[in-house]
PDB file of the backbone (N, CA, C, O) and the ligand in Angstrom, with CONECT records:
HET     ZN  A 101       1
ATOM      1  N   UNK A   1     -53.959-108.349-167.296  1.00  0.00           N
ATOM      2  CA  UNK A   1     -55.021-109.159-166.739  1.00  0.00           C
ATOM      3  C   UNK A   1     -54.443-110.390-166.039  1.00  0.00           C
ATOM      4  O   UNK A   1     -54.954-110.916-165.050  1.00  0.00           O
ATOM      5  N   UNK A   2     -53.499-110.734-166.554  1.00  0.00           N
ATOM      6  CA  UNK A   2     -53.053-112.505-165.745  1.00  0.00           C
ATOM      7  C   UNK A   2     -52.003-111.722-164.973  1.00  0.00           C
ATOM      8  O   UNK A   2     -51.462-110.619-165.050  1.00  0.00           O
ATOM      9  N   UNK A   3     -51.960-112.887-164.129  1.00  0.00           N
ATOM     10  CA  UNK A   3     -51.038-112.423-162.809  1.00  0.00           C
ATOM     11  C   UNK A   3     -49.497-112.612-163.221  1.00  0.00           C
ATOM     12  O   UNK A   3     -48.570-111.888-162.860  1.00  0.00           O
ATOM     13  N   UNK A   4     -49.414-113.855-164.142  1.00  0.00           N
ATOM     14  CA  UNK A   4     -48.307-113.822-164.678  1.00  0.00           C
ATOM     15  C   UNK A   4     -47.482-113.007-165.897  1.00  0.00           C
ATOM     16  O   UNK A   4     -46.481-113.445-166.466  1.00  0.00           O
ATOM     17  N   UNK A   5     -48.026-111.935-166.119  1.00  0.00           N
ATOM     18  CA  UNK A   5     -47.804-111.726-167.309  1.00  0.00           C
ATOM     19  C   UNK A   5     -46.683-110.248-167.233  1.00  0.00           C
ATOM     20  O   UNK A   5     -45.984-109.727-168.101  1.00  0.00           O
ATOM     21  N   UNK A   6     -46.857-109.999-166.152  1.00  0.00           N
ATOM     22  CA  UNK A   6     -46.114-108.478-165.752  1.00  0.00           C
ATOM     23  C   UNK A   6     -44.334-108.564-165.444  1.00  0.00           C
ATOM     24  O   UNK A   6     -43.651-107.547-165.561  1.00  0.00           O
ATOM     25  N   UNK A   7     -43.739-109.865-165.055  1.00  0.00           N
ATOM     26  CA  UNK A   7     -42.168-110.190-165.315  1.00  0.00           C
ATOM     27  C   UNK A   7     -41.645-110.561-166.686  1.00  0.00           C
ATOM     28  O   UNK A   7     -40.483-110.558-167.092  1.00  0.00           O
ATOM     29  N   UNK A   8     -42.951-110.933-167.405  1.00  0.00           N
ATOM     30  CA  UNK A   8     -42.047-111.364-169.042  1.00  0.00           C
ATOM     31  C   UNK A   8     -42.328-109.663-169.651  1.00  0.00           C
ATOM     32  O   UNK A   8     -41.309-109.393-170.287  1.00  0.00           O
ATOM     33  N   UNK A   9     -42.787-109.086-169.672  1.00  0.00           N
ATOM     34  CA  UNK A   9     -42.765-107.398-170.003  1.00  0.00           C
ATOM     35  C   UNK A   9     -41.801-106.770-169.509  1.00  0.00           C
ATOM     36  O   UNK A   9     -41.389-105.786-170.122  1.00  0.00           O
ATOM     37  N   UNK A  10     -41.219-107.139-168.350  1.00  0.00           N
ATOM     38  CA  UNK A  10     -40.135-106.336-167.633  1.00  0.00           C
ATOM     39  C   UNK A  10     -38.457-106.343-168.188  1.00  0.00           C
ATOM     40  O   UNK A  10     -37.541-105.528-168.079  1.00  0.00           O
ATOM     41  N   UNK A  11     -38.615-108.067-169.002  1.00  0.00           N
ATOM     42  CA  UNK A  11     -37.848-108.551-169.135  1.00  0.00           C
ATOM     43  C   UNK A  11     -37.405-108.313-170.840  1.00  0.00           C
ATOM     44  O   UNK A  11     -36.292-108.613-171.274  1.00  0.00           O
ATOM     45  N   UNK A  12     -38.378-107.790-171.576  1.00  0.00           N
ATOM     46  CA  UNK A  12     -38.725-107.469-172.849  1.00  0.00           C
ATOM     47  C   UNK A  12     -37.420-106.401-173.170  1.00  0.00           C
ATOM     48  O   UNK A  12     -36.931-105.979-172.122  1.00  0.00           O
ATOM     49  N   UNK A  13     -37.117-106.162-173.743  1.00  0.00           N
ATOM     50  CA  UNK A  13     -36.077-105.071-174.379  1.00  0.00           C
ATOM     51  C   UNK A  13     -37.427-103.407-174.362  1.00  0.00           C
ATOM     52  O   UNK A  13     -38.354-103.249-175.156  1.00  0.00           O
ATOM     53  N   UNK A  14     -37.152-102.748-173.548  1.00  0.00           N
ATOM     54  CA  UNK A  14     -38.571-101.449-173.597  1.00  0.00           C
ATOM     55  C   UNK A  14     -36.806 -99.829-173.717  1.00  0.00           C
ATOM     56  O   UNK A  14     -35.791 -99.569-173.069  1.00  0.00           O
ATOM     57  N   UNK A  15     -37.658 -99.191-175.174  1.00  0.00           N
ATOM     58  CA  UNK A  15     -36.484 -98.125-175.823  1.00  0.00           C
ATOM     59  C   UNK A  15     -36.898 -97.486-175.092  1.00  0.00           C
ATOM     60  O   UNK A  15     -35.862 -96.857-174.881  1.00  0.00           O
ATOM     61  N   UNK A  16     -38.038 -96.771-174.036  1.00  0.00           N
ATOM     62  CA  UNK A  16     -38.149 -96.309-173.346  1.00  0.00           C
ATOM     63  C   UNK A  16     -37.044 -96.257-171.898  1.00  0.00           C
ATOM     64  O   UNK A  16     -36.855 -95.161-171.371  1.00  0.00           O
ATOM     65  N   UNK A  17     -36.613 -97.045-171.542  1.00  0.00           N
ATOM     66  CA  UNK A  17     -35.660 -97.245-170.555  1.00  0.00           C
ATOM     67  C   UNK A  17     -34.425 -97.805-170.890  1.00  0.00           C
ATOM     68  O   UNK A  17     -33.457 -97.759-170.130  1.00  0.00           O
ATOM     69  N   UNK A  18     -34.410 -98.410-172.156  1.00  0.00           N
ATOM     70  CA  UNK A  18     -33.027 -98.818-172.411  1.00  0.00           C
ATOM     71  C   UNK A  18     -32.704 -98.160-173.823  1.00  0.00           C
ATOM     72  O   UNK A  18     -33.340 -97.451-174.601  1.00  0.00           O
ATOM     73  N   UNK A  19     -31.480 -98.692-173.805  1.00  0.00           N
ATOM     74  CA  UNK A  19     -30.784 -98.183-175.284  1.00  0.00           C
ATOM     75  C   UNK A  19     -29.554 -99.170-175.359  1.00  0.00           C
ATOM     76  O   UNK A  19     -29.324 -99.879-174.379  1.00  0.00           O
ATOM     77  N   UNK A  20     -28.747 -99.246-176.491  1.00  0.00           N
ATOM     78  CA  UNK A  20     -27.752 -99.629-176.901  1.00  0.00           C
ATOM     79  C   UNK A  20     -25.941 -98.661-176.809  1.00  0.00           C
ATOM     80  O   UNK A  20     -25.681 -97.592-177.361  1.00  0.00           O
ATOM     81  N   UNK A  21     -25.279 -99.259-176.197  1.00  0.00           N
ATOM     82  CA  UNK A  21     -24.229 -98.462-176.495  1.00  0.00           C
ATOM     83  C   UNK A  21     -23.394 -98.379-178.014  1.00  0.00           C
ATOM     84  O   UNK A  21     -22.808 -99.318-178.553  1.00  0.00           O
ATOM     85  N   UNK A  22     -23.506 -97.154-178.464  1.00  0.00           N
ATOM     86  CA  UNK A  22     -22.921 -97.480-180.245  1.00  0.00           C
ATOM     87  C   UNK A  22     -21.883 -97.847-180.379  1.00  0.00           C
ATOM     88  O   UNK A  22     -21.521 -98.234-181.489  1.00  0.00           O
ATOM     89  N   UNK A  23     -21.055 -97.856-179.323  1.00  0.00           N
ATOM     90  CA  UNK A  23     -19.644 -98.219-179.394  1.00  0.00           C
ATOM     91  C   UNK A  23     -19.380 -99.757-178.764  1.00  0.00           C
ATOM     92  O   UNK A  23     -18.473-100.352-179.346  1.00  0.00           O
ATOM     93  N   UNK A  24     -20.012-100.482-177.693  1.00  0.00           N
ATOM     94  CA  UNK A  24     -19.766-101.937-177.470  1.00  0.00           C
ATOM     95  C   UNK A  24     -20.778-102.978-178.009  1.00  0.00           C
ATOM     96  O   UNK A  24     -20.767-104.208-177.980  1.00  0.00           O
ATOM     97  N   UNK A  25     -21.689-102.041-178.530  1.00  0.00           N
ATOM     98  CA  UNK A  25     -23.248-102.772-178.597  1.00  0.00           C
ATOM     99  C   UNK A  25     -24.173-103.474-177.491  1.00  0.00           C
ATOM    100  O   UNK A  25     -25.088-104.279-177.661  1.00  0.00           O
ATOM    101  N   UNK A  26     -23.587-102.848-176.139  1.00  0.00           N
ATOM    102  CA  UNK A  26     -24.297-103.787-175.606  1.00  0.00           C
ATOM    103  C   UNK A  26     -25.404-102.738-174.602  1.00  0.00           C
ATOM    104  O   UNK A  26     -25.307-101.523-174.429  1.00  0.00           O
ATOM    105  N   UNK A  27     -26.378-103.630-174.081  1.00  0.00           N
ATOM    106  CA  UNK A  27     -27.633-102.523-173.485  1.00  0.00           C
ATOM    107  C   UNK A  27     -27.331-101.818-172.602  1.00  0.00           C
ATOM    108  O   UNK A  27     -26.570-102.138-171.689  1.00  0.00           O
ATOM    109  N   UNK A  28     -27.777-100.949-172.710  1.00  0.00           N
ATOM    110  CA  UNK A  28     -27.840 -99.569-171.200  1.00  0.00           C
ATOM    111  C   UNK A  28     -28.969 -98.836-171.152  1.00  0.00           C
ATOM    112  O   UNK A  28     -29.656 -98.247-171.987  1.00  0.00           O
ATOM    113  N   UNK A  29     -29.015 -99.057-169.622  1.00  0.00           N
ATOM    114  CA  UNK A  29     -29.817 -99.034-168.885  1.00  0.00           C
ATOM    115  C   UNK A  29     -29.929 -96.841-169.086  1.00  0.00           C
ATOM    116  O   UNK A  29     -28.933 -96.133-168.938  1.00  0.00           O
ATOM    117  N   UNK A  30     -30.805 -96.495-169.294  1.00  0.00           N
ATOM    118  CA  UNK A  30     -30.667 -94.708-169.507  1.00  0.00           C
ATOM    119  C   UNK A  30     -30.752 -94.126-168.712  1.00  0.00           C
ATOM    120  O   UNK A  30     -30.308 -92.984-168.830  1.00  0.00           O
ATOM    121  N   UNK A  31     -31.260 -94.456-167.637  1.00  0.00           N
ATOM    122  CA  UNK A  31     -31.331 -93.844-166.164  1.00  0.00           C
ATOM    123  C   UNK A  31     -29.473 -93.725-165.299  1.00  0.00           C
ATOM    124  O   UNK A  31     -28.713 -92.847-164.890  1.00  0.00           O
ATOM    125  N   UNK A  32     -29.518 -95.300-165.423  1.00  0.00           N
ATOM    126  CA  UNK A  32     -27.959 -95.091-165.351  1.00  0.00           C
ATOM    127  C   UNK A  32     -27.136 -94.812-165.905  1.00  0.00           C
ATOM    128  O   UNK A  32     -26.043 -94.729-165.345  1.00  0.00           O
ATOM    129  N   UNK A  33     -27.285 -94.526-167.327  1.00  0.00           N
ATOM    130  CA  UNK A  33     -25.905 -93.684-168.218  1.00  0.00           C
ATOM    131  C   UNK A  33     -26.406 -92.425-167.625  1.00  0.00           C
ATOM    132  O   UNK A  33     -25.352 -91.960-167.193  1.00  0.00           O
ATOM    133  N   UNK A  34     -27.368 -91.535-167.310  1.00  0.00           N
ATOM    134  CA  UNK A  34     -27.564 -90.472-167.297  1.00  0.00           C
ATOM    135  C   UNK A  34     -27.183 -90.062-166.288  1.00  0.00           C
ATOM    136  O   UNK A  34     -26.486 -89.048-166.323  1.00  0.00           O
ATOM    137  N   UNK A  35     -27.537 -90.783-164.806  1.00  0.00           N
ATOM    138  CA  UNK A  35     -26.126 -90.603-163.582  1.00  0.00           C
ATOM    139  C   UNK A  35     -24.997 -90.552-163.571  1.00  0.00           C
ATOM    140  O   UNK A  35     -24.185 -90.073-162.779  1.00  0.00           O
ATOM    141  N   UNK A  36     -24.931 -90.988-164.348  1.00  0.00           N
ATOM    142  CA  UNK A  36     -23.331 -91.299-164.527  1.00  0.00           C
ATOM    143  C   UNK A  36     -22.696 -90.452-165.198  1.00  0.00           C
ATOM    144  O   UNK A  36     -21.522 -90.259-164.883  1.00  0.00           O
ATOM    145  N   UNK A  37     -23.348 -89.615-166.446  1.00  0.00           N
ATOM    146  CA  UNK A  37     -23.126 -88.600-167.390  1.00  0.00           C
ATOM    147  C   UNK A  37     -22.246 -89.530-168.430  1.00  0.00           C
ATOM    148  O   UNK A  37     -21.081 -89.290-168.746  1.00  0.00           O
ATOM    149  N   UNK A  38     -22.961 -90.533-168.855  1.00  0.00           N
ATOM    150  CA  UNK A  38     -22.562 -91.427-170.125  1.00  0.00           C
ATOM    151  C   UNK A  38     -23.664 -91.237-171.292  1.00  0.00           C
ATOM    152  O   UNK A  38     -24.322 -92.162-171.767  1.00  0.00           O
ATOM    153  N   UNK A  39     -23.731 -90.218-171.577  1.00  0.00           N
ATOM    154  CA  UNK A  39     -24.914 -89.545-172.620  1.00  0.00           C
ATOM    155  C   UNK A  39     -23.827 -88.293-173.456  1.00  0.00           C
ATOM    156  O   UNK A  39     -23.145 -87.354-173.046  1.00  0.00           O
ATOM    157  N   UNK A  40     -24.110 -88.866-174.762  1.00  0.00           N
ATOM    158  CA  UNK A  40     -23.676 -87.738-175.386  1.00  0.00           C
ATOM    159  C   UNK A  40     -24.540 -87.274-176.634  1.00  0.00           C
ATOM    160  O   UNK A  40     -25.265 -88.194-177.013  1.00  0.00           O
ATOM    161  N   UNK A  41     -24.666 -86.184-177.337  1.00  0.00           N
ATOM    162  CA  UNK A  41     -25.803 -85.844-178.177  1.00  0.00           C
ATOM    163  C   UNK A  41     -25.594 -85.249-179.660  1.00  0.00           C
ATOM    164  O   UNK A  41     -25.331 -84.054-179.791  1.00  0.00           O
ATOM    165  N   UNK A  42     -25.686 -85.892-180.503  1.00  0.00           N
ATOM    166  CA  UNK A  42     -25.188 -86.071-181.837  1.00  0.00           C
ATOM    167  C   UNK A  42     -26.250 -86.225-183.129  1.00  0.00           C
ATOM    168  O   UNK A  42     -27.150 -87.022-183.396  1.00  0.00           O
ATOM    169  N   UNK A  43     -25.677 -85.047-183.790  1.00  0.00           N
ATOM    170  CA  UNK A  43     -27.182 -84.625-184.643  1.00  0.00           C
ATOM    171  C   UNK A  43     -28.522 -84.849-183.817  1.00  0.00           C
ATOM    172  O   UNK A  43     -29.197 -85.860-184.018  1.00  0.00           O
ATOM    173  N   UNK A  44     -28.891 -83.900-182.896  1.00  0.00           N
ATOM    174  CA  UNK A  44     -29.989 -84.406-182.539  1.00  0.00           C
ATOM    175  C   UNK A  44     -30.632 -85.837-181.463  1.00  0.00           C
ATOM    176  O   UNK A  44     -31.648 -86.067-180.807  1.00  0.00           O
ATOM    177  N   UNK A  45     -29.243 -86.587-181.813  1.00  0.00           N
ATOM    178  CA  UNK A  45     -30.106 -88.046-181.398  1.00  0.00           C
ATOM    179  C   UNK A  45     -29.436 -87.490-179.606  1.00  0.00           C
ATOM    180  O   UNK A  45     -28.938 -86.429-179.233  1.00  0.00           O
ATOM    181  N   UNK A  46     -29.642 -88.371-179.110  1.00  0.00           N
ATOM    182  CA  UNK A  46     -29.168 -88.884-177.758  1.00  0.00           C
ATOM    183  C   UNK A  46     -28.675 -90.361-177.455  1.00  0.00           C
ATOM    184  O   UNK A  46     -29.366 -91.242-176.943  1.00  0.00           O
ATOM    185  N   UNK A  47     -27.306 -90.473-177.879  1.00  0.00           N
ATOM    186  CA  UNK A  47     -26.492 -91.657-177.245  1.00  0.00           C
ATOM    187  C   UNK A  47     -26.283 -91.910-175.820  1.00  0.00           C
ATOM    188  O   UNK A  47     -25.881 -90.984-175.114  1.00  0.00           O
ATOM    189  N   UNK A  48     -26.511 -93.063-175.321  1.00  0.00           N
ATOM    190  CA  UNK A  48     -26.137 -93.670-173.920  1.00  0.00           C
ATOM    191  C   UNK A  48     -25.116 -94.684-174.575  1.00  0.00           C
ATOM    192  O   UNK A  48     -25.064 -95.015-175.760  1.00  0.00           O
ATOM    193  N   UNK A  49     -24.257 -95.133-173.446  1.00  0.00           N
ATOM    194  CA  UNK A  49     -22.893 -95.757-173.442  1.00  0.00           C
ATOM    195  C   UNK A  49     -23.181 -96.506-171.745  1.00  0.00           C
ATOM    196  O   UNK A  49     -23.847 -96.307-170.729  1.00  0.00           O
ATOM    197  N   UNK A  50     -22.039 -97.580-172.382  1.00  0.00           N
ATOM    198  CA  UNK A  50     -22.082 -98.801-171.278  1.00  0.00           C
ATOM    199  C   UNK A  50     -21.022 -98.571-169.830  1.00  0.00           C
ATOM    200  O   UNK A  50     -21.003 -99.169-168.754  1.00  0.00           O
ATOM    201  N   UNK A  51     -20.132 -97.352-170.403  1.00  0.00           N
ATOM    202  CA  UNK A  51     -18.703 -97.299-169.467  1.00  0.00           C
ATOM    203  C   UNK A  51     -18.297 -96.259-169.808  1.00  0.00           C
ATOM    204  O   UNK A  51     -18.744 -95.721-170.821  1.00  0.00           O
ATOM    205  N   UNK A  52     -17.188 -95.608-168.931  1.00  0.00           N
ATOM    206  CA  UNK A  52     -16.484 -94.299-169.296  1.00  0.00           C
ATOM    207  C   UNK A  52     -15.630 -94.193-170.697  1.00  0.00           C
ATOM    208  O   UNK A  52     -15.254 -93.177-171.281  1.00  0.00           O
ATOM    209  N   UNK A  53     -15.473 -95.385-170.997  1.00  0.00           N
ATOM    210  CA  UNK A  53     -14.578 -95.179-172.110  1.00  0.00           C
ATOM    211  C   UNK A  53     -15.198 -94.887-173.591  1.00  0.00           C
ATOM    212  O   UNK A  53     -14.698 -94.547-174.663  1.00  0.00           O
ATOM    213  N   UNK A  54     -16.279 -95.125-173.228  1.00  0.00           N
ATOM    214  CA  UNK A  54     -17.059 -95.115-174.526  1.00  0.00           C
ATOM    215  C   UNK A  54     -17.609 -93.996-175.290  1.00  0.00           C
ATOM    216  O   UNK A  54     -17.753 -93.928-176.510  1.00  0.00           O
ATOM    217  N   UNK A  55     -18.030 -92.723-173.979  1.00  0.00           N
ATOM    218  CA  UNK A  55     -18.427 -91.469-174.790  1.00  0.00           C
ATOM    219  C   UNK A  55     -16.795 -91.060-175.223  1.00  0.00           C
ATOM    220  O   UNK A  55     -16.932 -90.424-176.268  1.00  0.00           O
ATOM    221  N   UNK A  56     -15.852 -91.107-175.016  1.00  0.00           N
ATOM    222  CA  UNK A  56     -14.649 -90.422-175.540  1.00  0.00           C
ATOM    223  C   UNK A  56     -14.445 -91.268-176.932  1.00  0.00           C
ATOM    224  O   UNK A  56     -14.274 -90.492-177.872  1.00  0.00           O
ATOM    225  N   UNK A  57     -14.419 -92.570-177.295  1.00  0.00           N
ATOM    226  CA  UNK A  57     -14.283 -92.759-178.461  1.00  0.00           C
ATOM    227  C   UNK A  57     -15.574 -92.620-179.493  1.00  0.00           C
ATOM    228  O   UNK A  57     -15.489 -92.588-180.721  1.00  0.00           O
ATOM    229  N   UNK A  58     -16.629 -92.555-178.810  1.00  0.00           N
ATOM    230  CA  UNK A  58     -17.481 -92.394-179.730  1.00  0.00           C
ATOM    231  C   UNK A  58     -17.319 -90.524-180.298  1.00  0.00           C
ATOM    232  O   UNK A  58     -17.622 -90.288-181.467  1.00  0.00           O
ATOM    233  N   UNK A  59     -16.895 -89.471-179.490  1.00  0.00           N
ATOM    234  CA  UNK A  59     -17.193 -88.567-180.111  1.00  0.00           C
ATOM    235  C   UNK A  59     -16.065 -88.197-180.851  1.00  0.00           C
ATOM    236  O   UNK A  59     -16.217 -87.151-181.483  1.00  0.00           O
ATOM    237  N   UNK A  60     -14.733 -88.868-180.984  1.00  0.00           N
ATOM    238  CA  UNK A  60     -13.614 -89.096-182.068  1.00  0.00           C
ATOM    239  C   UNK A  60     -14.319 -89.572-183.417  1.00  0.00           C
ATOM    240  O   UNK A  60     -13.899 -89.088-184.468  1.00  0.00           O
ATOM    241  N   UNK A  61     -15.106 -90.263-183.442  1.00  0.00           N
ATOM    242  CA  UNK A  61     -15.507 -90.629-184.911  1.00  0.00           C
ATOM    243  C   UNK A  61     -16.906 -91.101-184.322  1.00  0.00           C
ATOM    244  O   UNK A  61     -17.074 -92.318-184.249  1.00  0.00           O
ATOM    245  N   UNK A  62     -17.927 -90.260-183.894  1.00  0.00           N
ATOM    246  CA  UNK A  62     -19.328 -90.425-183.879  1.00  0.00           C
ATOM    247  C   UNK A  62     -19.778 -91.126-185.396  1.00  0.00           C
ATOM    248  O   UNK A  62     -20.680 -91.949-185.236  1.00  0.00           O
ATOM    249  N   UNK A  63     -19.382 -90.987-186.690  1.00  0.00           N
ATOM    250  CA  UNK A  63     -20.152 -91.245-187.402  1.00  0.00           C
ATOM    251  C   UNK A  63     -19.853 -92.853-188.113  1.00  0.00           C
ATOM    252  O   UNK A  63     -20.609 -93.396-188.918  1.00  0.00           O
ATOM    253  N   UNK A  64     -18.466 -93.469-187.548  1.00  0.00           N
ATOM    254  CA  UNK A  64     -18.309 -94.641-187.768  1.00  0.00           C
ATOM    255  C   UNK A  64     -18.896 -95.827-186.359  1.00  0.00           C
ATOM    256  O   UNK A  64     -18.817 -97.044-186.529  1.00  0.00           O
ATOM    257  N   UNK A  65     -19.271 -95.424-185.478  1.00  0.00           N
ATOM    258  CA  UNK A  65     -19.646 -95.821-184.415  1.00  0.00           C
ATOM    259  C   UNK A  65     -21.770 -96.097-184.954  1.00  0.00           C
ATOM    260  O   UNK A  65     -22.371 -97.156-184.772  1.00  0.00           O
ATOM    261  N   UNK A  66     -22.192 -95.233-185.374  1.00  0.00           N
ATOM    262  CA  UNK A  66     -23.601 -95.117-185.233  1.00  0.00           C
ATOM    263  C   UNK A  66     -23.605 -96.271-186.862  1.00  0.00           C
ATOM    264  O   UNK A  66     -24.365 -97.239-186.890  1.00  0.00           O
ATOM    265  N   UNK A  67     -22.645 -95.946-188.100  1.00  0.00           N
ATOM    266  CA  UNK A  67     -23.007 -96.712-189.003  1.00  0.00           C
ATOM    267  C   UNK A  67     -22.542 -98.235-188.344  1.00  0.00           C
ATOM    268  O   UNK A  67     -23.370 -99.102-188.621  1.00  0.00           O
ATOM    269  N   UNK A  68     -21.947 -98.487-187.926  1.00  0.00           N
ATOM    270  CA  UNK A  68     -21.358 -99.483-187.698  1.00  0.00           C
ATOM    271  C   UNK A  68     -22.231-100.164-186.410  1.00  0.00           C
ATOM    272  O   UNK A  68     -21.867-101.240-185.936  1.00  0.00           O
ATOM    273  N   UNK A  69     -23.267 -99.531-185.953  1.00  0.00           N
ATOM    274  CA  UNK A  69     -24.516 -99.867-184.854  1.00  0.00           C
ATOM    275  C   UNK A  69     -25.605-100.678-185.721  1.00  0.00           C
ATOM    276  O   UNK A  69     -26.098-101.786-185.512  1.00  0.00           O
ATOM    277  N   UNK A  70     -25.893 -99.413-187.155  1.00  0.00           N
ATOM    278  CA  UNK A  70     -26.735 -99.851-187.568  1.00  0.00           C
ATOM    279  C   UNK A  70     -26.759-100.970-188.704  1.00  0.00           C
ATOM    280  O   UNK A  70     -27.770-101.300-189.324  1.00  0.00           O
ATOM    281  N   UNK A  71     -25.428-101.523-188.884  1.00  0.00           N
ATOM    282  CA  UNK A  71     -25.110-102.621-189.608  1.00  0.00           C
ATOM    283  C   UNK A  71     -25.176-104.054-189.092  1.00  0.00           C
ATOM    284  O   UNK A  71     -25.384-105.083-189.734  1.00  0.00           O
ATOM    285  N   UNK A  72     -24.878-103.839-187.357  1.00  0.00           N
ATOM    286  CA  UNK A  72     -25.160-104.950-186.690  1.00  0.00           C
ATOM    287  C   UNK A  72     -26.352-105.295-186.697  1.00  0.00           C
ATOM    288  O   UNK A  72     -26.686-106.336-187.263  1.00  0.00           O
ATOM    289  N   UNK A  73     -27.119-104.606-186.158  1.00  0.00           N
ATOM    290  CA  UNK A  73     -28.366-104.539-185.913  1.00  0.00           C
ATOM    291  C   UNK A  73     -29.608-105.317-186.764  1.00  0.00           C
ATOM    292  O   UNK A  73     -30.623-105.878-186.352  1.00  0.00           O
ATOM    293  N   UNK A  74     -28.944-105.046-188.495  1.00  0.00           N
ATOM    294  CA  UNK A  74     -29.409-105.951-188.943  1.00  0.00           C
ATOM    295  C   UNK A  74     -29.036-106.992-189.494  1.00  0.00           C
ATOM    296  O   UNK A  74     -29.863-107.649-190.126  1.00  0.00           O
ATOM    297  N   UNK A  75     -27.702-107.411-189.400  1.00  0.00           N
ATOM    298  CA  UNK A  75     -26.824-108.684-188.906  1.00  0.00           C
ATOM    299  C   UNK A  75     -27.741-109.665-187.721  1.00  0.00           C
ATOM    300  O   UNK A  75     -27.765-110.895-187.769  1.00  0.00           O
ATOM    301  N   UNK A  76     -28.278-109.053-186.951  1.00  0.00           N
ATOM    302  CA  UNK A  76     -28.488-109.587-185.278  1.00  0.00           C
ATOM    303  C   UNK A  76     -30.334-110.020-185.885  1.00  0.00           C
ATOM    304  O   UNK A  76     -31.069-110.709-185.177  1.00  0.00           O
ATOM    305  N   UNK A  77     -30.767-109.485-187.196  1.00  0.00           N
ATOM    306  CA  UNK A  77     -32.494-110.174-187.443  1.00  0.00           C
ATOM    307  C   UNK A  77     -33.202-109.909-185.928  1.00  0.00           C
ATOM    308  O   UNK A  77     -32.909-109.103-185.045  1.00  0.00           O
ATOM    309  N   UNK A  78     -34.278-110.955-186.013  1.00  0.00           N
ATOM    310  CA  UNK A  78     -34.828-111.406-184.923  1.00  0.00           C
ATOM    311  C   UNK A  78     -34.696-111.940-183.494  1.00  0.00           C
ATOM    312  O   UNK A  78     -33.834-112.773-183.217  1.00  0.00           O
ATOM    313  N   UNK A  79     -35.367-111.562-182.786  1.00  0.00           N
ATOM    314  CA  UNK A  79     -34.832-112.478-181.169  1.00  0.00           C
ATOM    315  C   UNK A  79     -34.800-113.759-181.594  1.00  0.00           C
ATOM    316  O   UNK A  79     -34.490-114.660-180.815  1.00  0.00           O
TER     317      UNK A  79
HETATM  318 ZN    ZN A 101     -18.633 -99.092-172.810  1.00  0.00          ZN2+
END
């Protein structure tokens, strides 16, 4: 409804278009890991990655990469 209200939504963290890389922690964009072929798929889930280097170490030890995501994560609380 307000005119202003449609750039602070854009700007919001949306899992729909983004994700986390498990290996640097930092955001990616899914459209562009997926051009890029920085997607790899593990039990089921679907990982995106920030750079080339990242799907190769993540699928050496996928399972210390995803615990070690979800430990930050709640290290990191609230915005
Ligand atoms: Zn990376």
């Amino acid at each position: 409804m307000s005119c202003c209200g449609n750039k602070n939504q854009e700007k919001q963290y949306d899992a729909k278009f983004q994700s986390t890389c498990p290996v640097m922690g930092s955001p990616v964009d899914k459209k562009i890991a997926e051009n890029k072929g920085l997607t790899r798929e593990y039990k089921g889930e679907k990982y995106y990655f920030c750079c080339g280097g990242c799907p190769e170490k993540f699928e050496k030890n996928p399972k210390s990469y995803i615990e070690k995501n979800s430990i930050s994560r709640d290290n990191g609380g609230c915005c």
